[in-house]
C-alpha positions in Angstrom: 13.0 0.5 43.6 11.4 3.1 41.2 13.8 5.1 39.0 13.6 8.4 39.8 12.4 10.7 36.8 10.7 7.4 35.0 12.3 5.3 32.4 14.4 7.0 29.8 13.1 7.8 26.7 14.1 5.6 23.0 15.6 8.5 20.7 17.6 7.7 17.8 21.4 8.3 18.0 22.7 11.2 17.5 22.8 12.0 14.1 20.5 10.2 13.0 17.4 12.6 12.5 20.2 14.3 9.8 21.7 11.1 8.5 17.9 10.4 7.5 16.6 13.8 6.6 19.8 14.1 4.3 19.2 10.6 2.2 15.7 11.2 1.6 16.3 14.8 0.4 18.6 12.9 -2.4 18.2 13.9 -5.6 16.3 12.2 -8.0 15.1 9.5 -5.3 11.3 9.1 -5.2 9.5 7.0 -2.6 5.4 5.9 -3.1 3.7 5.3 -0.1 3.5 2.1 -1.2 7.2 1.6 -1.2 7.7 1.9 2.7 9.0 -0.7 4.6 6.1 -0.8 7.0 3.4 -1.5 4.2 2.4 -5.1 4.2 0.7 -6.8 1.5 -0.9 -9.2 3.6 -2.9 -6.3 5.4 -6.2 -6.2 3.9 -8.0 -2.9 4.2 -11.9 -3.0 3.7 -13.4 -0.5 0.9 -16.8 -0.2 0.9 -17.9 1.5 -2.7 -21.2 1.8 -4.6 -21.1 0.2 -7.8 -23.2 -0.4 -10.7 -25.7 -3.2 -10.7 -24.8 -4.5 -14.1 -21.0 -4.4 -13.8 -21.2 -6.3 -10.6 -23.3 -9.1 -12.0 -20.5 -8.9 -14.7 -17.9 -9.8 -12.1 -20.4 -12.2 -10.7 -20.8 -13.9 -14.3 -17.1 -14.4 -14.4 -16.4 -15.6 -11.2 -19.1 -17.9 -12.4 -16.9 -18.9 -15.1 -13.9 -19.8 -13.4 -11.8 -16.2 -14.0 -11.2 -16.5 -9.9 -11.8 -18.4 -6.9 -14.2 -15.7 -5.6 -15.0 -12.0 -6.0 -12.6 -10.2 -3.7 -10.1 -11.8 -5.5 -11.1 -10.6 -9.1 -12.0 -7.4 -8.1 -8.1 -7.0 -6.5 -6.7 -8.6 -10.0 -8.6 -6.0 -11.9 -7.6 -3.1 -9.5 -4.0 -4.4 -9.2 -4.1 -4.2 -13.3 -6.1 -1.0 -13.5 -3.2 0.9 -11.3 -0.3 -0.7 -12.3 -1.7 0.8 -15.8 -2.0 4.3 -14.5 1.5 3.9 -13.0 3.0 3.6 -16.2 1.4 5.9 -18.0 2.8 8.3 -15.5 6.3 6.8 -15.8 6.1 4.5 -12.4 6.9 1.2 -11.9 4.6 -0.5 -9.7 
């Protein structure tokens, strides 16, 4: 037997679009994108970027030399250290 009018919809409780709109309007309370619960660090998302031939045989030289199992991971240690820099200098914790 079909419900008539379809199946209700999911809506949050009442209240609840103002409970939320009120505690993220708190003052002083900053969220990164980053910083939301739905980001996962074991998502990888593919970049594909031009970069100079001699800085990548750098990063080939010291993957050569033991600095990291392989170049994906290097080049996410040195990005990972590159902006956790710039975080700071801007007053962030990463």
């Amino acid at each position: 037997m079909a419900i008539k009018g379809g199946l209700p919809k999911n809506s949050p409780p009442p209240g609840r679009q103002e409970r939320d709109a009120f505690i993220s309007g708190a003052p002083g309370k900053t969220t990164y994108p980053w910083q939301d619960p739905r980001v996962r660090s074991d998502v990888m998302v593919q970049v594909n970027v031009k970069q100079p031939e001699d800085l990548m045989l750098q990063i080939d030289w010291l993957v050569n030399q033991g600095e990291a199992k392989n170049k994906r991971q290097l080049i996410e240690d040195l990005l990972r250290e590159g902006a956790a820099s710039r975080l700071r200098r801007r007053g962030i914790k990463d």
